[in-house]
C-alpha positions as a Python dict, from the first residue, in 0.01 Angstrom:
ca = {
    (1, 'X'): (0, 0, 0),
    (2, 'X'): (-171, -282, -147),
    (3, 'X'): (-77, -329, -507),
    (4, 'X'): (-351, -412, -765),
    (5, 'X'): (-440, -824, -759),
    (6, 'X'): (-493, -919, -1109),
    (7, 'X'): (-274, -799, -1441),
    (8, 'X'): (-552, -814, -1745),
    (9, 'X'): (-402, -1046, -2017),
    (10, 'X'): (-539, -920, -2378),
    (11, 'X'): (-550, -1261, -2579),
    (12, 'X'): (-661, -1199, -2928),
    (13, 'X'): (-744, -1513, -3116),
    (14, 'X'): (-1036, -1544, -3352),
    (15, 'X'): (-1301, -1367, -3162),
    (16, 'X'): (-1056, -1225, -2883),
    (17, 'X'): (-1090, -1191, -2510),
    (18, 'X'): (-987, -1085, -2178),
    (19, 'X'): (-829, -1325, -1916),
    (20, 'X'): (-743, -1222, -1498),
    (21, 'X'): (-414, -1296, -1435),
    (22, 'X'): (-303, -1268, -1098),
    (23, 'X'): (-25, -981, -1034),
    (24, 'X'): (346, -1069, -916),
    (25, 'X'): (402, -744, -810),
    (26, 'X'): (357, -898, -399),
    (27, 'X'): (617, -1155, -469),
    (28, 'X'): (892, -923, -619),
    (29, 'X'): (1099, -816, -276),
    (30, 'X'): (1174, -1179, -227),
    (31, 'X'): (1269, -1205, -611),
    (32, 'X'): (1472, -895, -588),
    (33, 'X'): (1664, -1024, -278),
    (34, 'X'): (1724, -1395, -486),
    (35, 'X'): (1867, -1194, -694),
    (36, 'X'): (2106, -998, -515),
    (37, 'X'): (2255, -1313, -375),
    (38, 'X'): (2271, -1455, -778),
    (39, 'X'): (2428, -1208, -1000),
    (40, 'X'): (2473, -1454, -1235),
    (41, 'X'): (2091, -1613, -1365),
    (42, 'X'): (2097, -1825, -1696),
    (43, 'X'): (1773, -1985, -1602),
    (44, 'X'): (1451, -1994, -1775),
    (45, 'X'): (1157, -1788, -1569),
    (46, 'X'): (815, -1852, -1581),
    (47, 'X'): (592, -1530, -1775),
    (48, 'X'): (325, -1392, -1545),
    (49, 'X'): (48, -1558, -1772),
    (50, 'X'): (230, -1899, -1605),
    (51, 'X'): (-2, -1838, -1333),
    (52, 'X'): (-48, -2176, -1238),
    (53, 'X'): (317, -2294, -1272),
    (54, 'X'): (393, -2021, -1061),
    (55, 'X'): (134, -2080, -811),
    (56, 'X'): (267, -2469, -807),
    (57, 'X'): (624, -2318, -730),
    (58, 'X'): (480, -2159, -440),
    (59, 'X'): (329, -2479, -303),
    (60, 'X'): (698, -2683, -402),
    (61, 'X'): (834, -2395, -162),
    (62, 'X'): (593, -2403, 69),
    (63, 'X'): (712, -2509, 497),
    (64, 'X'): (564, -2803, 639),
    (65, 'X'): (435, -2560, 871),
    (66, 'X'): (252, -2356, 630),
    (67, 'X'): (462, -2066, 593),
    (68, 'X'): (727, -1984, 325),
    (69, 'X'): (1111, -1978, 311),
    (70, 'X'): (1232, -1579, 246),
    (71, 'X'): (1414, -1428, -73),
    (72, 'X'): (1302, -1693, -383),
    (73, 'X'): (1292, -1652, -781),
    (74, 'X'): (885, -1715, -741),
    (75, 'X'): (927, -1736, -1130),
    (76, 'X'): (1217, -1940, -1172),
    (77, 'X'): (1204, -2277, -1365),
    (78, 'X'): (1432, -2463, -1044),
    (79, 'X'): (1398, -2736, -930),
    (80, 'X'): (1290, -2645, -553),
    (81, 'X'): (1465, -2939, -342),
    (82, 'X'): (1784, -2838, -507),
    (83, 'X'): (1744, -2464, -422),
    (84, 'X'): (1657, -2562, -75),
    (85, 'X'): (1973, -2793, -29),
    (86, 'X'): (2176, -2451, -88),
    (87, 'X'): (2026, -2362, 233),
    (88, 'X'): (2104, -2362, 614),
    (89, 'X'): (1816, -2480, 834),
    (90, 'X'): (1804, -2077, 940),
    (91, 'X'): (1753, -2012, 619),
    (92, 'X'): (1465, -2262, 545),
    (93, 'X'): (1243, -2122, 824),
    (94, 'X'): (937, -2003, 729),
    (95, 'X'): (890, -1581, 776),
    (96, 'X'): (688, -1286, 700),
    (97, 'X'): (1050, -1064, 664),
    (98, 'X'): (1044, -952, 314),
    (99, 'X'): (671, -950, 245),
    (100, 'X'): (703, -1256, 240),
    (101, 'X'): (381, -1541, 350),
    (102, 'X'): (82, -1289, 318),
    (103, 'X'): (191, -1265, -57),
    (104, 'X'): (204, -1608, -123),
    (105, 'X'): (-154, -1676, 74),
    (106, 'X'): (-326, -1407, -155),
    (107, 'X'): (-119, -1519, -485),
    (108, 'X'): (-272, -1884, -482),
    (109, 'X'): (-630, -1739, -377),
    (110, 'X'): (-629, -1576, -688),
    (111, 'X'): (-550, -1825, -828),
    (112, 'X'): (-783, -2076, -699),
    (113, 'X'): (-1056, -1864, -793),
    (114, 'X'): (-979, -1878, -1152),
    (115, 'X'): (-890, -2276, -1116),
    (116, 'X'): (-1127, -2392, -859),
    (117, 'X'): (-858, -2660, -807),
    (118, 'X'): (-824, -2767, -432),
    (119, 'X'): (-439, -2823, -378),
    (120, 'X'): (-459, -2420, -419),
    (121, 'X'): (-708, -2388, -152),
    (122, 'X'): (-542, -2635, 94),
    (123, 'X'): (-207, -2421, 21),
    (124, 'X'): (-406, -2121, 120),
    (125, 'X'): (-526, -2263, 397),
    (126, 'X'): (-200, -2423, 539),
    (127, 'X'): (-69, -2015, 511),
    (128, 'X'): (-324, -1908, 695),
    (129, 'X'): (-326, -2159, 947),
    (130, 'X'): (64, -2034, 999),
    (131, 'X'): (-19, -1667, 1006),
    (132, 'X'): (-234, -1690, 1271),
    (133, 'X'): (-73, -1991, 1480),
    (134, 'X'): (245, -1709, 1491),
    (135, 'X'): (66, -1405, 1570),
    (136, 'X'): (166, -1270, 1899),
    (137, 'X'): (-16, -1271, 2209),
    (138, 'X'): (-4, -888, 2171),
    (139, 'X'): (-123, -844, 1835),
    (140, 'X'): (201, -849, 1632),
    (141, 'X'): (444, -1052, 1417),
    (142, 'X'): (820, -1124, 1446),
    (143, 'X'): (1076, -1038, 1145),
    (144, 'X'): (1349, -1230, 1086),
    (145, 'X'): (1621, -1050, 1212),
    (146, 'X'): (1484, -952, 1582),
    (147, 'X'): (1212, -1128, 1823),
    (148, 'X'): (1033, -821, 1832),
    (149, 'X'): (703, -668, 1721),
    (150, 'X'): (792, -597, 1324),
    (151, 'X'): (686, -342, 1103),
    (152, 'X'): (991, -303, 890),
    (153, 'X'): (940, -500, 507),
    (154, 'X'): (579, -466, 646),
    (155, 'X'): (565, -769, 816),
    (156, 'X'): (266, -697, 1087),
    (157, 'X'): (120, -432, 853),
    (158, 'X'): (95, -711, 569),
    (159, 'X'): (-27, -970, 773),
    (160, 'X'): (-293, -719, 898),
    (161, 'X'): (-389, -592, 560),
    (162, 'X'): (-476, -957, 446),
    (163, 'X'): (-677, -1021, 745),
    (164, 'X'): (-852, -648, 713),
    (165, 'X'): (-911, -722, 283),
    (166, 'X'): (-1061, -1085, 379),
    (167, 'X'): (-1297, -947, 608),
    (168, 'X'): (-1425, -686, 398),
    (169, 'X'): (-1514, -924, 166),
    (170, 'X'): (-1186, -1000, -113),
    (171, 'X'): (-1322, -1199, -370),
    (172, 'X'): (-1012, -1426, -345),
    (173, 'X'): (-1113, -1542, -4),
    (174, 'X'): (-1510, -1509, -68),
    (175, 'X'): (-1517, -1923, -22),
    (176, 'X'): (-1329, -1915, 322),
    (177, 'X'): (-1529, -2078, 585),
    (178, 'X'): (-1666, -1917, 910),
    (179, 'X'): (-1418, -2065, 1127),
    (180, 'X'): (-1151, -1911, 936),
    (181, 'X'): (-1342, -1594, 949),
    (182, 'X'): (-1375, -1569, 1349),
    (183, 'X'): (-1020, -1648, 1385),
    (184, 'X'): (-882, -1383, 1117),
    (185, 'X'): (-1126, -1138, 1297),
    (186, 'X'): (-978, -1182, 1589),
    (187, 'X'): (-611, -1083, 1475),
    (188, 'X'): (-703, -833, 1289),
    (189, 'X'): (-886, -683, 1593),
    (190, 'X'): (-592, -767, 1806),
    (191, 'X'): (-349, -611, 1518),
    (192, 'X'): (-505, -303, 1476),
    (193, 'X'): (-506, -237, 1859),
    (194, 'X'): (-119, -280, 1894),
    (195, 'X'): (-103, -39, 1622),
    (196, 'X'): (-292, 281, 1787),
    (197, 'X'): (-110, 141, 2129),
    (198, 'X'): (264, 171, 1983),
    (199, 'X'): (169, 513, 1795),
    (200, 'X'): (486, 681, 1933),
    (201, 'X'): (382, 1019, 2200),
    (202, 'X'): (658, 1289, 2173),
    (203, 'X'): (636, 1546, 2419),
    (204, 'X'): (248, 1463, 2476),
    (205, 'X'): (197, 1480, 2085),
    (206, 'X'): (137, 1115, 1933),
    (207, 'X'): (341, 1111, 1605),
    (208, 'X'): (401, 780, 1390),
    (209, 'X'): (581, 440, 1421),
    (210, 'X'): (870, 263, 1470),
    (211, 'X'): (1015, -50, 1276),
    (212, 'X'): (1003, -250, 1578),
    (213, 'X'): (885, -283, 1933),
    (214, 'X'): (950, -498, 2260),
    (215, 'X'): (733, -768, 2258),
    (216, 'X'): (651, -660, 2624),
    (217, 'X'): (754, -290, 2663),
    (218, 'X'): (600, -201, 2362),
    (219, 'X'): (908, 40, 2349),
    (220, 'X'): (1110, 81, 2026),
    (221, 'X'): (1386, -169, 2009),
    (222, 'X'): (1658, -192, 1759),
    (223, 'X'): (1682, -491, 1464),
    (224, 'X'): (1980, -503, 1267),
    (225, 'X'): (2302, -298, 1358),
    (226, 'X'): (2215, -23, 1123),
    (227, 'X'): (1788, -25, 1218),
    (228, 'X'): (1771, 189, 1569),
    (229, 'X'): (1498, 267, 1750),
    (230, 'X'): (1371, 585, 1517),
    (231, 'X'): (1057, 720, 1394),
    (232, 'X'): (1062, 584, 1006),
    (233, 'X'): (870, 733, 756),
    (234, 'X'): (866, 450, 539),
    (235, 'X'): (720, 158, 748),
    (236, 'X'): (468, 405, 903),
    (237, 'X'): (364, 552, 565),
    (238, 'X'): (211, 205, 538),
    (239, 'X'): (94, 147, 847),
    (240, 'X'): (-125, 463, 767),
    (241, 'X'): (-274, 337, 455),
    (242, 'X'): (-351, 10, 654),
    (243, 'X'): (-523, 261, 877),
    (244, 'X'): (-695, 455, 589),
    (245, 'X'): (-838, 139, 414),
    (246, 'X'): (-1044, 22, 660),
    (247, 'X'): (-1419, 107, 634),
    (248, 'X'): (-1642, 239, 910),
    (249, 'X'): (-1317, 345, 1084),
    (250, 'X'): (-1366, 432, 1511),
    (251, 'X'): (-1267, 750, 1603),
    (252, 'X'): (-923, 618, 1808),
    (253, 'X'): (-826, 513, 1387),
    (254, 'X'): (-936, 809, 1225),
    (255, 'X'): (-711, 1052, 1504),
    (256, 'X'): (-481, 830, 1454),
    (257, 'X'): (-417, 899, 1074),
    (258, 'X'): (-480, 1310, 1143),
    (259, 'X'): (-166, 1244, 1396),
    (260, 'X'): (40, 1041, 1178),
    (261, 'X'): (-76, 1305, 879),
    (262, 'X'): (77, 1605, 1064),
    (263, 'X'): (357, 1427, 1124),
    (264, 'X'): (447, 1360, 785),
    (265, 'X'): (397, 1740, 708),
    (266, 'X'): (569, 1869, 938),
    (267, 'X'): (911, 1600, 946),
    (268, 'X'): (913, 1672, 527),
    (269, 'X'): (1285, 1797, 441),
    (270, 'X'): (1272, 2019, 143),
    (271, 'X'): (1601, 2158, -80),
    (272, 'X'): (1784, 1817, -193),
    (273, 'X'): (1684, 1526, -352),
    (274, 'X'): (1897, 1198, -394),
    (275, 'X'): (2099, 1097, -690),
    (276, 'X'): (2249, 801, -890),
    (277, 'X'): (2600, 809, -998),
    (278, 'X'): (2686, 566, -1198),
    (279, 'X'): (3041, 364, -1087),
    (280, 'X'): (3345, 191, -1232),
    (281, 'X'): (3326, -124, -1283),
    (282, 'X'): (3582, -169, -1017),
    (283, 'X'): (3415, 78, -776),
    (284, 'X'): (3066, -143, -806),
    (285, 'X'): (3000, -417, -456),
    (286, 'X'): (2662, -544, -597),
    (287, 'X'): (2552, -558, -968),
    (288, 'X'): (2211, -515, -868),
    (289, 'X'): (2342, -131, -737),
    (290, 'X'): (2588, -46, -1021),
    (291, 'X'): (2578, 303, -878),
    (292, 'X'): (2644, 575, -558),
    (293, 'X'): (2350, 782, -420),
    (294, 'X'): (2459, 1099, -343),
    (295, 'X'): (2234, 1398, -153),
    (296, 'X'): (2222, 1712, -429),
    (297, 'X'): (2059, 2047, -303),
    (298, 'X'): (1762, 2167, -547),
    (299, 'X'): (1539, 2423, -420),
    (300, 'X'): (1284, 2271, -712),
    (301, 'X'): (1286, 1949, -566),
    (302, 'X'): (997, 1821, -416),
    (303, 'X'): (945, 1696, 10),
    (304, 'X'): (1140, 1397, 52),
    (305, 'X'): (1145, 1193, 377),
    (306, 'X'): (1480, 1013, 594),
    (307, 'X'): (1380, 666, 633),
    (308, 'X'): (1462, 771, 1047),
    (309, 'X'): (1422, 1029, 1284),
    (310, 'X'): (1536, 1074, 1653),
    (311, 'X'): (1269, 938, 1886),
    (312, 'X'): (1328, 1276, 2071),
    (313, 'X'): (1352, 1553, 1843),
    (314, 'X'): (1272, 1406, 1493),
    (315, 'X'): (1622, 1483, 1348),
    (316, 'X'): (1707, 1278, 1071),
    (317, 'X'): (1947, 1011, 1078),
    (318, 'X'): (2126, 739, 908),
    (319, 'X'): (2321, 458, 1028),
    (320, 'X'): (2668, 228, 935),
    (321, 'X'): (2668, -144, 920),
    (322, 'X'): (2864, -149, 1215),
    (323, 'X'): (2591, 50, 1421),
    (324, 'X'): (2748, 408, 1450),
    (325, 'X'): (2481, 680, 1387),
    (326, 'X'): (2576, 973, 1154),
    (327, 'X'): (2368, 1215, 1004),
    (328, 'X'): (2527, 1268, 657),
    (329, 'X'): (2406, 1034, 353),
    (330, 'X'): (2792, 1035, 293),
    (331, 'X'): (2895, 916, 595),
    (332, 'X'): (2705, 583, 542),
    (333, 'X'): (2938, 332, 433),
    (334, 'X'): (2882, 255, 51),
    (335, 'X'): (2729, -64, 104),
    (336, 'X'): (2458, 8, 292),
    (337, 'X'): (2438, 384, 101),
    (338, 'X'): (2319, 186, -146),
    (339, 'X'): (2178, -122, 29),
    (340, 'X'): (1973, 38, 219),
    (341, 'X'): (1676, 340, 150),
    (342, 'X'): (1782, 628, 387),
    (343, 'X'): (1554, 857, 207),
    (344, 'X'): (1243, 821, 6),
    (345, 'X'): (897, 992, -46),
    (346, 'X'): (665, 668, 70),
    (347, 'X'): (423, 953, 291),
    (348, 'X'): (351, 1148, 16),
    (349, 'X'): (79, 895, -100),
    (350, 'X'): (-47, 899, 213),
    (351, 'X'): (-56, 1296, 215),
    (352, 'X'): (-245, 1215, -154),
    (353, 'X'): (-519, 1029, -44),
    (354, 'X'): (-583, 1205, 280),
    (355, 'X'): (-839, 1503, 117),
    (356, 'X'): (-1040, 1199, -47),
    (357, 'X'): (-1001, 957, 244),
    (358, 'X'): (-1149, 1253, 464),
    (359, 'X'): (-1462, 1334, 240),
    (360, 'X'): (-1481, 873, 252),
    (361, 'X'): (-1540, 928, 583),
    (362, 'X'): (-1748, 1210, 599),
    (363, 'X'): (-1486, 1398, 769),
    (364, 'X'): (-1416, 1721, 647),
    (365, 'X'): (-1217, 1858, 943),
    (366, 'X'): (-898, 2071, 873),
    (367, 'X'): (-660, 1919, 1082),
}
């Protein structure tokens, strides 16, 4: 899950040499969403060698309360104070939705380490501060569009994969202090536990995840009219490689992935893969999807995954805005056909890296 840190800038003067550059790829969901509310963007942008301009947009953007408002051109050259007075108060609160916070923290950690400049590490600090003053007594984090334990845009899994790379020693984070270190400990520890307890049992067989629990149930709850209670292969795809990363894994973690592993196997749907028709002009609702996805059979095409499955039975289902379930691609409204991922193949990188993360381990079982 976790993109590479650090882009490697080839300058070639005189002598030439190399120079780190820290990687945007963390902050492009929230850029992506800017820019499907701003079709229209005449604005200069920052280049990813900007590093420090962009890492002093992040602090312009930056709550009071440490966090970070959702769904920003990180690389835009705005001016922030008029972006934010676009903005309802709703809209300025600070949120994890959109992996959104733990990207910021480990952008300017990069970048402090290549500055040493200390408005970088207070920003860093401030974030983390936030991230762990709005963990949840039970080990999770709230989206944006539900008061519930989140895993959707990877909210609690991102939070937790921070916490899990800082304590196995990130070189970003290398200078945080001990006190920071207990306290990130703890979360993670407290994270990581809600995770093997919400590890959904069907029948007496533990399977994967859902995108969100009840903060007290721990049952799967529903988000946003078209996100129902399912089994998702996307957001639990994730939550495994969170799982897989860690070192010195307990035995409750390591079952955990063989579970989640067998799942993936066996809930693969083979025979069609999904594709892009272009549109009219007329046809197109957002210029950002200036096409229809359509379901094609292909017995050569390789396992794809629905985004849900029936808590149940694991039959695969799709959603319309207004909340009716329907198990065609085509029945999906064409906003959210295209809004929305109803199908991907986000396990089969799991399904990768399992025969390597096995032999990490020292765990050659066939399971």
């Amino acid at each position: 899950m976790r993109l590479k840190k650090y882009l490697f800038l080839l300058c070639i003067p005189m002598s030439g040499w190399a120079q780190q550059v820290p990687s945007t790829m963390l902050l492009q969901d929230g850029i992506h969403h800017w820019n499907l509310l701003h079709p229209n963007r005449s604005y200069m942008r920052y280049a990813e060698t900007d590093y420090e301009k962009i890492a002093d947009n992040l602090i312009a953007y930056q709550n009071l309360d440490g966090g970070w408002l959702k769904n920003i051109d990180w690389l835009g050259v705005l001016n922030s104070d008029s972006v934010k007075a676009t903005l309802n108060d709703f809209e300025k609160q600070s949120t994890l939705d959109n992996r959104n916070t733990f990207s910021q923290i480990e952008y300017l950690a990069d970048t402090y380490v290549l500055t040493n400049k200390l408005k970088y590490r207070l920003a860093v600090e401030k974030g983390l501060d936030y991230l762990l003053d709005t963990q949840k007594e039970n080990g999770g984090w709230r989206g944006w569009d539900v008061d519930a334990v989140t895993f959707n845009d990877d909210v609690t899994t991102g939070a937790l994969e921070l916490c899990r790379n800082i304590l196995q020693g990130d070189k970003s984070f290398l200078w945080l202090d001990q006190k920071y270190l207990d306290k990130i400990k703890i979360a993670y520890t407290r994270g990581i536990n809600l995770i093997l307890k919400t590890q959904y049992i069907q029948n007496g067989v533990k399977t994967v995840w859902a995108q969100q629990y009840d903060n007290v149930t721990l049952e799967p709850v529903k988000a946003r009219s078209f996100e129902l209670p399912g089994l998702t292969a996307w957001e639990s795809s994730n939550i495994v490689l969170l799982l897989m990363g860690i070192e010195n894994p307990s035995n409750e973690i390591i079952q955990a992935v063989h579970d989640a592993v067998n799942w993936f196997k066996k809930s693969a749907i083979n025979g069609i893969r999904i594709q892009q028709i272009a549109l009219n002009k007329d046809k197109i609702i957002n210029q950002e999807y200036p096409y229809d996805n359509v379901v094609v059979e292909d017995v050569n095409a390789k396992p794809i995954w629905s985004r849900y499955y029936e808590l149940s039975d694991n039959k695969p289902f799709m959603v319309k805005r207004s909340g009716e379930k329907v198990w065609k691609l085509a029945d999906v409204n064409a906003e959210r056909r295209t809004g929305y991922d109803w199908y991907g193949y986000w396990p089969q990188e799991v399904l990768d890296n399992y025969p390597k993360w096995l032999k990490k381990i020292n765990r050659n079982i066939d399971y």
